[in-house]
C-alpha positions in Angstrom: 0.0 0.0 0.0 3.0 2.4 1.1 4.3 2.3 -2.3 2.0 4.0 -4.1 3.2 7.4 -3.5 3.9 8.6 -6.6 0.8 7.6 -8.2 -1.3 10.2 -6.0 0.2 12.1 -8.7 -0.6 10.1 -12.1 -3.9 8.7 -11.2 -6.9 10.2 -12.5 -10.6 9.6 -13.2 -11.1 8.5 -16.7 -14.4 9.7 -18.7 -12.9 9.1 -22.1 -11.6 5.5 -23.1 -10.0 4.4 -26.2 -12.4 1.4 -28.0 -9.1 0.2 -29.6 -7.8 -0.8 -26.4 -8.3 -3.8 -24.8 -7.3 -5.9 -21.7 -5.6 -8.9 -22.1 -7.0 -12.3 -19.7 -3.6 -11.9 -17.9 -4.3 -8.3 -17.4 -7.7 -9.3 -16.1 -5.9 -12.2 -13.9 -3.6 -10.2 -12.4 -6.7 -7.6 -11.2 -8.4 -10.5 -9.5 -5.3 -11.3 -8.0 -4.6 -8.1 -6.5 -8.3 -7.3 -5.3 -7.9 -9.6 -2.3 -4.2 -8.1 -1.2 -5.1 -4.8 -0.6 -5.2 -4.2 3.5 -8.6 -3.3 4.3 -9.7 -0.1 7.0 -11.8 -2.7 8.6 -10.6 -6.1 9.3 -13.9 -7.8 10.0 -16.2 -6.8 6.6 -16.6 -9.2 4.1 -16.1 -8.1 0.3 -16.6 -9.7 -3.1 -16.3 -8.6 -6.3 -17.3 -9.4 -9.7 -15.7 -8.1 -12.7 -18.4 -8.2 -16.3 -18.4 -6.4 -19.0 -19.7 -2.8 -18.9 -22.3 -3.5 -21.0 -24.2 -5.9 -18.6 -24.3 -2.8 -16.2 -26.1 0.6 -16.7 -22.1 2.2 -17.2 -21.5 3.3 -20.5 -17.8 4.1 -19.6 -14.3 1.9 -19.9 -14.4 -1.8 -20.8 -15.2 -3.3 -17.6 -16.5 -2.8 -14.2 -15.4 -3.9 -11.3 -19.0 -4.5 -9.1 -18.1 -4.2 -5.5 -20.3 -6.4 -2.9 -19.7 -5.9 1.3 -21.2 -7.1 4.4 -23.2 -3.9 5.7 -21.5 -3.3 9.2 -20.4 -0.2 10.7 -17.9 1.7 8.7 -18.5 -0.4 5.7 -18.6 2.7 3.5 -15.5 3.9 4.9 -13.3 0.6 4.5 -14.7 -0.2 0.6 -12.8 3.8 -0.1 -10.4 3.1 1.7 -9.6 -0.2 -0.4 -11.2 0.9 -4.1 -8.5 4.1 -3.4 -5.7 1.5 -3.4 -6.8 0.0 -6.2 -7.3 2.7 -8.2 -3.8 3.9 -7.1 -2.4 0.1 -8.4 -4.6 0.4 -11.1 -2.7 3.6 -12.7 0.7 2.2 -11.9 -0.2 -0.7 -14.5 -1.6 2.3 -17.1 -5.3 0.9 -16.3 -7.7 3.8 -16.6 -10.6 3.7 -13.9 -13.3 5.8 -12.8 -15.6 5.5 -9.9 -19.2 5.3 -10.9 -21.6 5.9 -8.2 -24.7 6.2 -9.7 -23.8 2.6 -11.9 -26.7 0.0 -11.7 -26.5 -3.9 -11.8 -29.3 -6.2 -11.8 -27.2 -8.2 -9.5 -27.9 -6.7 -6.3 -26.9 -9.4 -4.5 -23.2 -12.2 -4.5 -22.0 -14.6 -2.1 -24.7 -13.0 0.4 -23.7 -9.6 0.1 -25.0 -6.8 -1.0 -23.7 -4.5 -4.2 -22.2 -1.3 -2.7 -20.7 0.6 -5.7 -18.9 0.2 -9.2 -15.7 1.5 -11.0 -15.2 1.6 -14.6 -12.1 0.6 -15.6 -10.5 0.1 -18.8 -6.4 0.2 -20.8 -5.3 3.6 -20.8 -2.3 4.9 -23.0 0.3 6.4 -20.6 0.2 9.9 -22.2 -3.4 9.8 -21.1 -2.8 10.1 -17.2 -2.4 13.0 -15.1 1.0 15.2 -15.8 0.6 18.1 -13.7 -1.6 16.8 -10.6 -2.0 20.5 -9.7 -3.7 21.8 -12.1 -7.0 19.6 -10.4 -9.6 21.4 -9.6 -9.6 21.5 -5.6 -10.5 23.8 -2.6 -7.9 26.0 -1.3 -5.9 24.7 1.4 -7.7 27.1 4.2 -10.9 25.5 4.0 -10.5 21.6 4.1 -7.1 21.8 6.7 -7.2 23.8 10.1 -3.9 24.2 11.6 -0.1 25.1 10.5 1.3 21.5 11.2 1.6 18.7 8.6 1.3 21.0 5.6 3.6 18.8 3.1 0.9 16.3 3.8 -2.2 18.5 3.5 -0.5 19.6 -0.1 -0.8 16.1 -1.5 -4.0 14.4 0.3 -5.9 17.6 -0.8 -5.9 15.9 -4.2 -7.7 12.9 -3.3 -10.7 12.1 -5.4 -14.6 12.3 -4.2 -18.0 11.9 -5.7 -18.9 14.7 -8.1 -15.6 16.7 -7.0 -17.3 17.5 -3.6 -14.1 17.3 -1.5 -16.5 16.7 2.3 -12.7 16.4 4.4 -12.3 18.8 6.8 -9.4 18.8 8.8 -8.5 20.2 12.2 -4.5 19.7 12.6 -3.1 20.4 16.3 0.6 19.1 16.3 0.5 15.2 16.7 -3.4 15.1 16.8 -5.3 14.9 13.7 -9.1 15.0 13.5 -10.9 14.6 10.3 -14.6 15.4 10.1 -17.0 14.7 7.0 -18.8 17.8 6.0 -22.9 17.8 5.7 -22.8 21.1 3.7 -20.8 20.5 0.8 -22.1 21.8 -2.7 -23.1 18.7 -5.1 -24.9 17.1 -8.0 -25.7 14.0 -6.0 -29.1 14.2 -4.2 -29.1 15.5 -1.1 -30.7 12.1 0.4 -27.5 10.1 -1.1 -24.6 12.2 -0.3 -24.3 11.0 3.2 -23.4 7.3 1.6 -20.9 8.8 -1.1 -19.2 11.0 0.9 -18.7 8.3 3.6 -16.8 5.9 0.4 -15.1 9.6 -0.3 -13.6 9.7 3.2 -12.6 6.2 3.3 -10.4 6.9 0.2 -8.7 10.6 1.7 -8.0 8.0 5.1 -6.0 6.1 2.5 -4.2 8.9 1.2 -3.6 9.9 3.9 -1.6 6.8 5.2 0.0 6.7 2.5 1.4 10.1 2.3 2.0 10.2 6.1 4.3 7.4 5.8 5.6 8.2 2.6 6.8 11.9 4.5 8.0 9.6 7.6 5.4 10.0 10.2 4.6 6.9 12.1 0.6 7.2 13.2 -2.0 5.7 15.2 -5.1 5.8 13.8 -8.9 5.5 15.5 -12.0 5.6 13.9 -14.8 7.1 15.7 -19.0 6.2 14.8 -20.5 9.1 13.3 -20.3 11.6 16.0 -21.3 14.9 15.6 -18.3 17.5 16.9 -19.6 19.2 19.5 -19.7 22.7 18.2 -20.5 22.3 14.9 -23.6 19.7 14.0 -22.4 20.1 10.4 -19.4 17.9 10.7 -19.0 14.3 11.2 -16.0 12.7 13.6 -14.6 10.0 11.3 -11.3 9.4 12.5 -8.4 10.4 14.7 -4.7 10.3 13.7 -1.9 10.7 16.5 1.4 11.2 15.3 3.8 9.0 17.2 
């Protein structure tokens, strides 16, 4: 997981996908392979996946999609973002395009007795095709997802993380060793008001993973806590969803 630094930089969500590309059945092996190795938030939720075709889903992007299934326990949301964002991550190192599809149907609501959670489109990519100048991504200044002068070279890199519709709901509260990270309830978005709650929760799970991973990568050794949906206590528009205490 720790070695996927450098593509925080290179991955990016693919809309566009070239027909006259195609993955190979080793290609597709080696994806089922790695599903199963990535290190989940959660240790105790089931997941499955199935990978078809695009066309036997409602997704009219990328070649495939990868249909993701979990056991609906506390945090579940959290843990599939936090393990889709790895993939993703291995994904572009291998010059696989991907892009996460929310609003995706499948008539197979159901596999191995759990229920279907979210899709990502996925598809060969040319490397010209990936992200060459990761800051020119549309993103919210600095000031308004990360409170607090400490840990700036790693607020400059997980500030890029992707998130349904762009919506960016990470806010950040940074007091030496003790980070807090909240999900915001009043972020601007496409996605129905009734639903954003459920993306947003997948969109925190994958900043928690790029956050690890740039933590690490800048030498900070961290303990991390999740907390259940508490409210923080002066501000009923943000959502406790974990702590980080740098060791």
């Amino acid at each position: 997981m720790y070695d996927m630094y450098d593509m925080i930089f290179k991955r990016k969500s693919f809309r566009r996908f070239d027909d006259t590309l195609a993955l190979s059945n080793e290609e597709l092996q080696k994806i089922e392979q790695q599903l199963y190795k990535f290190p989940p938030l959660v240790d105790d939720i089931n997941l499955k996946y199935q990978i078809v075709k695009q066309d036997k889903t409602t997704c009219k992007r990328g070649e495939y999609c990868l249909l993701v299934y979990s056991e609906k326990k506390e945090d579940y949301l959290l843990n599939i973002g936090y393990v889709l964002a790895q993939l993703d991550l291995w994904m572009a190192s291998e010059n696989i395009g991907a892009c996460w599809y929310g609003m995706g149907k499948t008539t197979e609501q159901q596999y191995g007795g759990l229920d279907f959670v979210i899709m990502l489109a996925f598809g060969k990519g040319h490397s010209v095709e990936f992200r060459k100048d990761y800051t020119k991504a549309k993103r919210k200044e600095l000031a308004i997802i990360w409170n607090g002068e400490s840990l700036v070279d790693v607020a400059n890199v997980v500030r890029y993380a992707p998130s349904s519709c762009n919506s960016q709901p990470w806010r950040v509260f940074c007091e030496s060793a003790d980070i807090q990270i909240y999900r915001s309830t009043q972020v601007r978005s496409m996605i129905p008001e009734g639903r954003r709650p459920y993306y947003n929760s997948i969109d925190m799970g994958i900043f928690l993973c790029f956050m690890e991973i740039t933590m690490k990568n800048k030498g900070y050794e961290f303990k991390r806590m999740l907390y259940a949906g508490q409210k923080k206590d002066e501000d009923e528009d943000l959502i406790a969803v974990a702590n980080y205490r740098i060791l």
